[in-house]
C-alpha positions as CSV (number, residue, x, y, z in Angstrom):
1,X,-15.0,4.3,1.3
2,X,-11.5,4.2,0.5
3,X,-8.2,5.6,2.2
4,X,-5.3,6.9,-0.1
5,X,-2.5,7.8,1.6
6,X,0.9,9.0,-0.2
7,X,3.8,8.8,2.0
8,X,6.6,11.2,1.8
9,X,8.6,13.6,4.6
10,X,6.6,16.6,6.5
11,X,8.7,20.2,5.9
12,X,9.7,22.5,2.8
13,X,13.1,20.7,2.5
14,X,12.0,17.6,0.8
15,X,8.8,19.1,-0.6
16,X,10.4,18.4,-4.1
17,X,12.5,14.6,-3.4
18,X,11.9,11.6,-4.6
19,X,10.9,10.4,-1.2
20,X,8.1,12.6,-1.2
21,X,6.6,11.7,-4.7
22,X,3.6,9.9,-2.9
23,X,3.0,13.1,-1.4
24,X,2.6,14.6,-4.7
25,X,0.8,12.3,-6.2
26,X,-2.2,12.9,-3.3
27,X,-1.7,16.6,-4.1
28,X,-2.8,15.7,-7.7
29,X,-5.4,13.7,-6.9
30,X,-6.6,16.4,-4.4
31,X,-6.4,19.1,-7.2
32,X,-8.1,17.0,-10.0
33,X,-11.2,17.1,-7.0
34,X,-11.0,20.8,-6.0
35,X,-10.1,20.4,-2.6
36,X,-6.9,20.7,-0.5
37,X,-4.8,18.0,1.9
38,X,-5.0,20.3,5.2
39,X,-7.6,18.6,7.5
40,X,-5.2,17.8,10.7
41,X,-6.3,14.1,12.1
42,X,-4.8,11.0,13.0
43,X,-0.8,12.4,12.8
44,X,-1.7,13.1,9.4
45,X,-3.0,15.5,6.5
46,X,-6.0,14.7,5.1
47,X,-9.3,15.6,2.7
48,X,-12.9,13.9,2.3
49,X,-13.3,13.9,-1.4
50,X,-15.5,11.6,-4.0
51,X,-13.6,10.0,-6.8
52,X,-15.7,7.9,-9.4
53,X,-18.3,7.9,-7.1
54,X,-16.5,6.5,-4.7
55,X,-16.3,7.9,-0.9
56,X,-12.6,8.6,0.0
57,X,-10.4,10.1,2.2
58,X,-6.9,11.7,1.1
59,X,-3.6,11.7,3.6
60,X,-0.8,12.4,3.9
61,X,1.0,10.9,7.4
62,X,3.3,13.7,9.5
63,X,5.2,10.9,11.4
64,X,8.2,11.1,9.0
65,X,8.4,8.2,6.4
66,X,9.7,5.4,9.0
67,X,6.8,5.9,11.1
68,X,4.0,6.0,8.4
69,X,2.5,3.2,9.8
70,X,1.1,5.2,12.8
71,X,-0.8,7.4,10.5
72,X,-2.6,4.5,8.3
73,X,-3.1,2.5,11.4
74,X,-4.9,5.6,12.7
75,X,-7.2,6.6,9.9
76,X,-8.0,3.3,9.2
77,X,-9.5,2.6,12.4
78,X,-11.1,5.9,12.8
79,X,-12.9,5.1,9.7
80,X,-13.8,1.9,10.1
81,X,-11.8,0.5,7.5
82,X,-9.4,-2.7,6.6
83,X,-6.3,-3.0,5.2
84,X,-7.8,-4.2,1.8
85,X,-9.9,-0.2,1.2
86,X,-6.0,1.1,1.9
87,X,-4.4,2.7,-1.6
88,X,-1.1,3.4,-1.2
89,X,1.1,6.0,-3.3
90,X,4.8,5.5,-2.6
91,X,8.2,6.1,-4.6
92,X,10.5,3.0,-5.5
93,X,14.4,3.4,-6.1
94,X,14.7,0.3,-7.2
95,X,12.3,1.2,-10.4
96,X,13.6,3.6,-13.0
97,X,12.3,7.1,-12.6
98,X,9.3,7.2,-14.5
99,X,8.0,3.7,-14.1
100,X,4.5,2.6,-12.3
101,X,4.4,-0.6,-10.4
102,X,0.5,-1.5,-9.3
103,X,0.3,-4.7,-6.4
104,X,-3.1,-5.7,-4.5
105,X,0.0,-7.0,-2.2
106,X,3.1,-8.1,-1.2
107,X,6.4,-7.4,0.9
108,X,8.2,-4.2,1.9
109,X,10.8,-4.6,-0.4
110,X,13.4,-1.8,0.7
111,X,11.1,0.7,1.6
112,X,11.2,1.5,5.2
113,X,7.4,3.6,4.7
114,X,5.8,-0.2,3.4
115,X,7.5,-1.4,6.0
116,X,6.3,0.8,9.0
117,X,2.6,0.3,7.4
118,X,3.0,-3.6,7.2
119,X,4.2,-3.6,10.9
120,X,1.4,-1.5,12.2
121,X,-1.3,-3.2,10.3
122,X,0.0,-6.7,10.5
123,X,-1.3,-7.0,6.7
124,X,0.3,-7.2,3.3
125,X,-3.1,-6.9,1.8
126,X,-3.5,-3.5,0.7
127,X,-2.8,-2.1,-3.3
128,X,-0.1,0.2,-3.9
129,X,1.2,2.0,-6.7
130,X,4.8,1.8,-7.0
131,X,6.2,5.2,-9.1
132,X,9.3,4.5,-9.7
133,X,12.7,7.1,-8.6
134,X,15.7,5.0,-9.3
135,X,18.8,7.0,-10.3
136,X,20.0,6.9,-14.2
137,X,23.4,6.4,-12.9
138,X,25.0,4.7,-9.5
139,X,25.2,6.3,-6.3
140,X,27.1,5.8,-3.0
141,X,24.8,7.6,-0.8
142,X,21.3,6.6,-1.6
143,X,19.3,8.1,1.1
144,X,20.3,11.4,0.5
145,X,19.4,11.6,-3.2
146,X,16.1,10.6,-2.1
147,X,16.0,13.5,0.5
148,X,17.6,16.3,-2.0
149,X,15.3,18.0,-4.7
150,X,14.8,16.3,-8.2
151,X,17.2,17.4,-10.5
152,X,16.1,20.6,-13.1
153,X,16.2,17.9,-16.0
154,X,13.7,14.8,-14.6
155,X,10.8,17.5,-13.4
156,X,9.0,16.6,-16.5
157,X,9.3,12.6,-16.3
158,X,8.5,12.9,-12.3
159,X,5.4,15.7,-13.3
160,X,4.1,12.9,-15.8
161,X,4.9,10.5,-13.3
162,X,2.6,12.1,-10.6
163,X,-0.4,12.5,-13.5
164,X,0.3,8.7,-14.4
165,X,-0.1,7.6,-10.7
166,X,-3.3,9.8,-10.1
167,X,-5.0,8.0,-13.4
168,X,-3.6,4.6,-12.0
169,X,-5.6,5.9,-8.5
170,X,-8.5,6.4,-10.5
171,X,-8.4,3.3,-12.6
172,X,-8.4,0.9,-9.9
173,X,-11.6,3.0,-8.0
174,X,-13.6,2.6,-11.1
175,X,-12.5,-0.6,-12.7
176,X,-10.3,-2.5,-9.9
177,X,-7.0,-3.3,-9.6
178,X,-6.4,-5.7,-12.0
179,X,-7.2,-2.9,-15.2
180,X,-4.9,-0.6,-13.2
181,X,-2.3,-3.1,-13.4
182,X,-2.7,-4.1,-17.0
183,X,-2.9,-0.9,-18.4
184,X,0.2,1.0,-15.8
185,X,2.4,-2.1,-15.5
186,X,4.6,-1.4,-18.4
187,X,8.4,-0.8,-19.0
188,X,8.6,2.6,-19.8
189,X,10.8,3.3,-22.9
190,X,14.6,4.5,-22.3
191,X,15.5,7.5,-24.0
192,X,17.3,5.9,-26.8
193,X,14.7,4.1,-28.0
């Protein structure tokens, strides 16, 4: 059995931010399997589904991004599972929008979600794909792009985005991380090119 979680903000206001593209991403995933994210457990959102034949459980923490570690800690353990059966969905400023990073590990980077889930679980070791949310232009107040709606002009690169991430999800259930990585670990083209 597997736990994917994508993190994002509980409440209509940042349904459509760029914080809440992990959120998304378990929405497609839930969609492509015919059942909804509403099962209240664990400070969280979740669904029992079967992807690729594999057991999993869908989620979506409540606890607010900087607390998402409560969630995971929570599910995990309910389930009987280790850090290394955790899949992590999670936007990335510091990747241009459109962009897929897949780890089996690694730091927090800037992300204060990671962070609460390497903190709670006192382990690096778990995959996450990386979808990237970075600005096209320089910003002084970063948090708040990442809390405000996607602009009318990237909905199409964040919808294929979402799709690419689900695939990445199902790539790494059926073949392992390392195909998901050398398949979704590309630069994506700019626009000029």
């Amino acid at each position: 059995m597997k736990l994917i979680v994508g993190l994002g903000n509980p409440g209509y206001e940042y349904h459509l931010a760029p914080h809440n593209l992990g959120f998304m991403a378990v929405d497609r995933l839930a969609e492509s399997c015919g059942v909804e994210v509403v099962r209240r457990e664990a400070q969280a959102l979740t669904a029992a589904t079967e992807i690729e034949k594999e057991q999993v459980i869908l989620a979506k923490p409540q606890t607010y991004m900087n607390l998402s570690g409560m969630a995971v800690e929570r599910l995990l353990l309910r389930y009987e599972l280790r850090a290394r059966d955790l899949i992590v969905l999670v936007d990335d400023v510091d990747l241009p929008l459109g962009t897929l990073r897949i780890r089996s590990r690694g730091s927090a980077g800037t992300h204060n979600g990671l962070k609460s889930i390497i903190g709670a679980l006192q382990a690096e070791d778990f995959a996450r794909v990386r979808m990237g949310v970075g600005p096209d232009r320089p910003l002084e107040d970063l948090v708040s792009y990442l809390l405000r709606p996607f602009r009318r002009a990237d909905l199409e690169s964040v919808a294929d985005t979402i799709e690419r991430a689900a695939e990445a999800v199902t790539v790494i259930l059926k073949e392992g991380i390392s195909a998901a990585m050398n398949r979704f670990n590309r630069r994506v083209a700019s626009p000029e090119t």
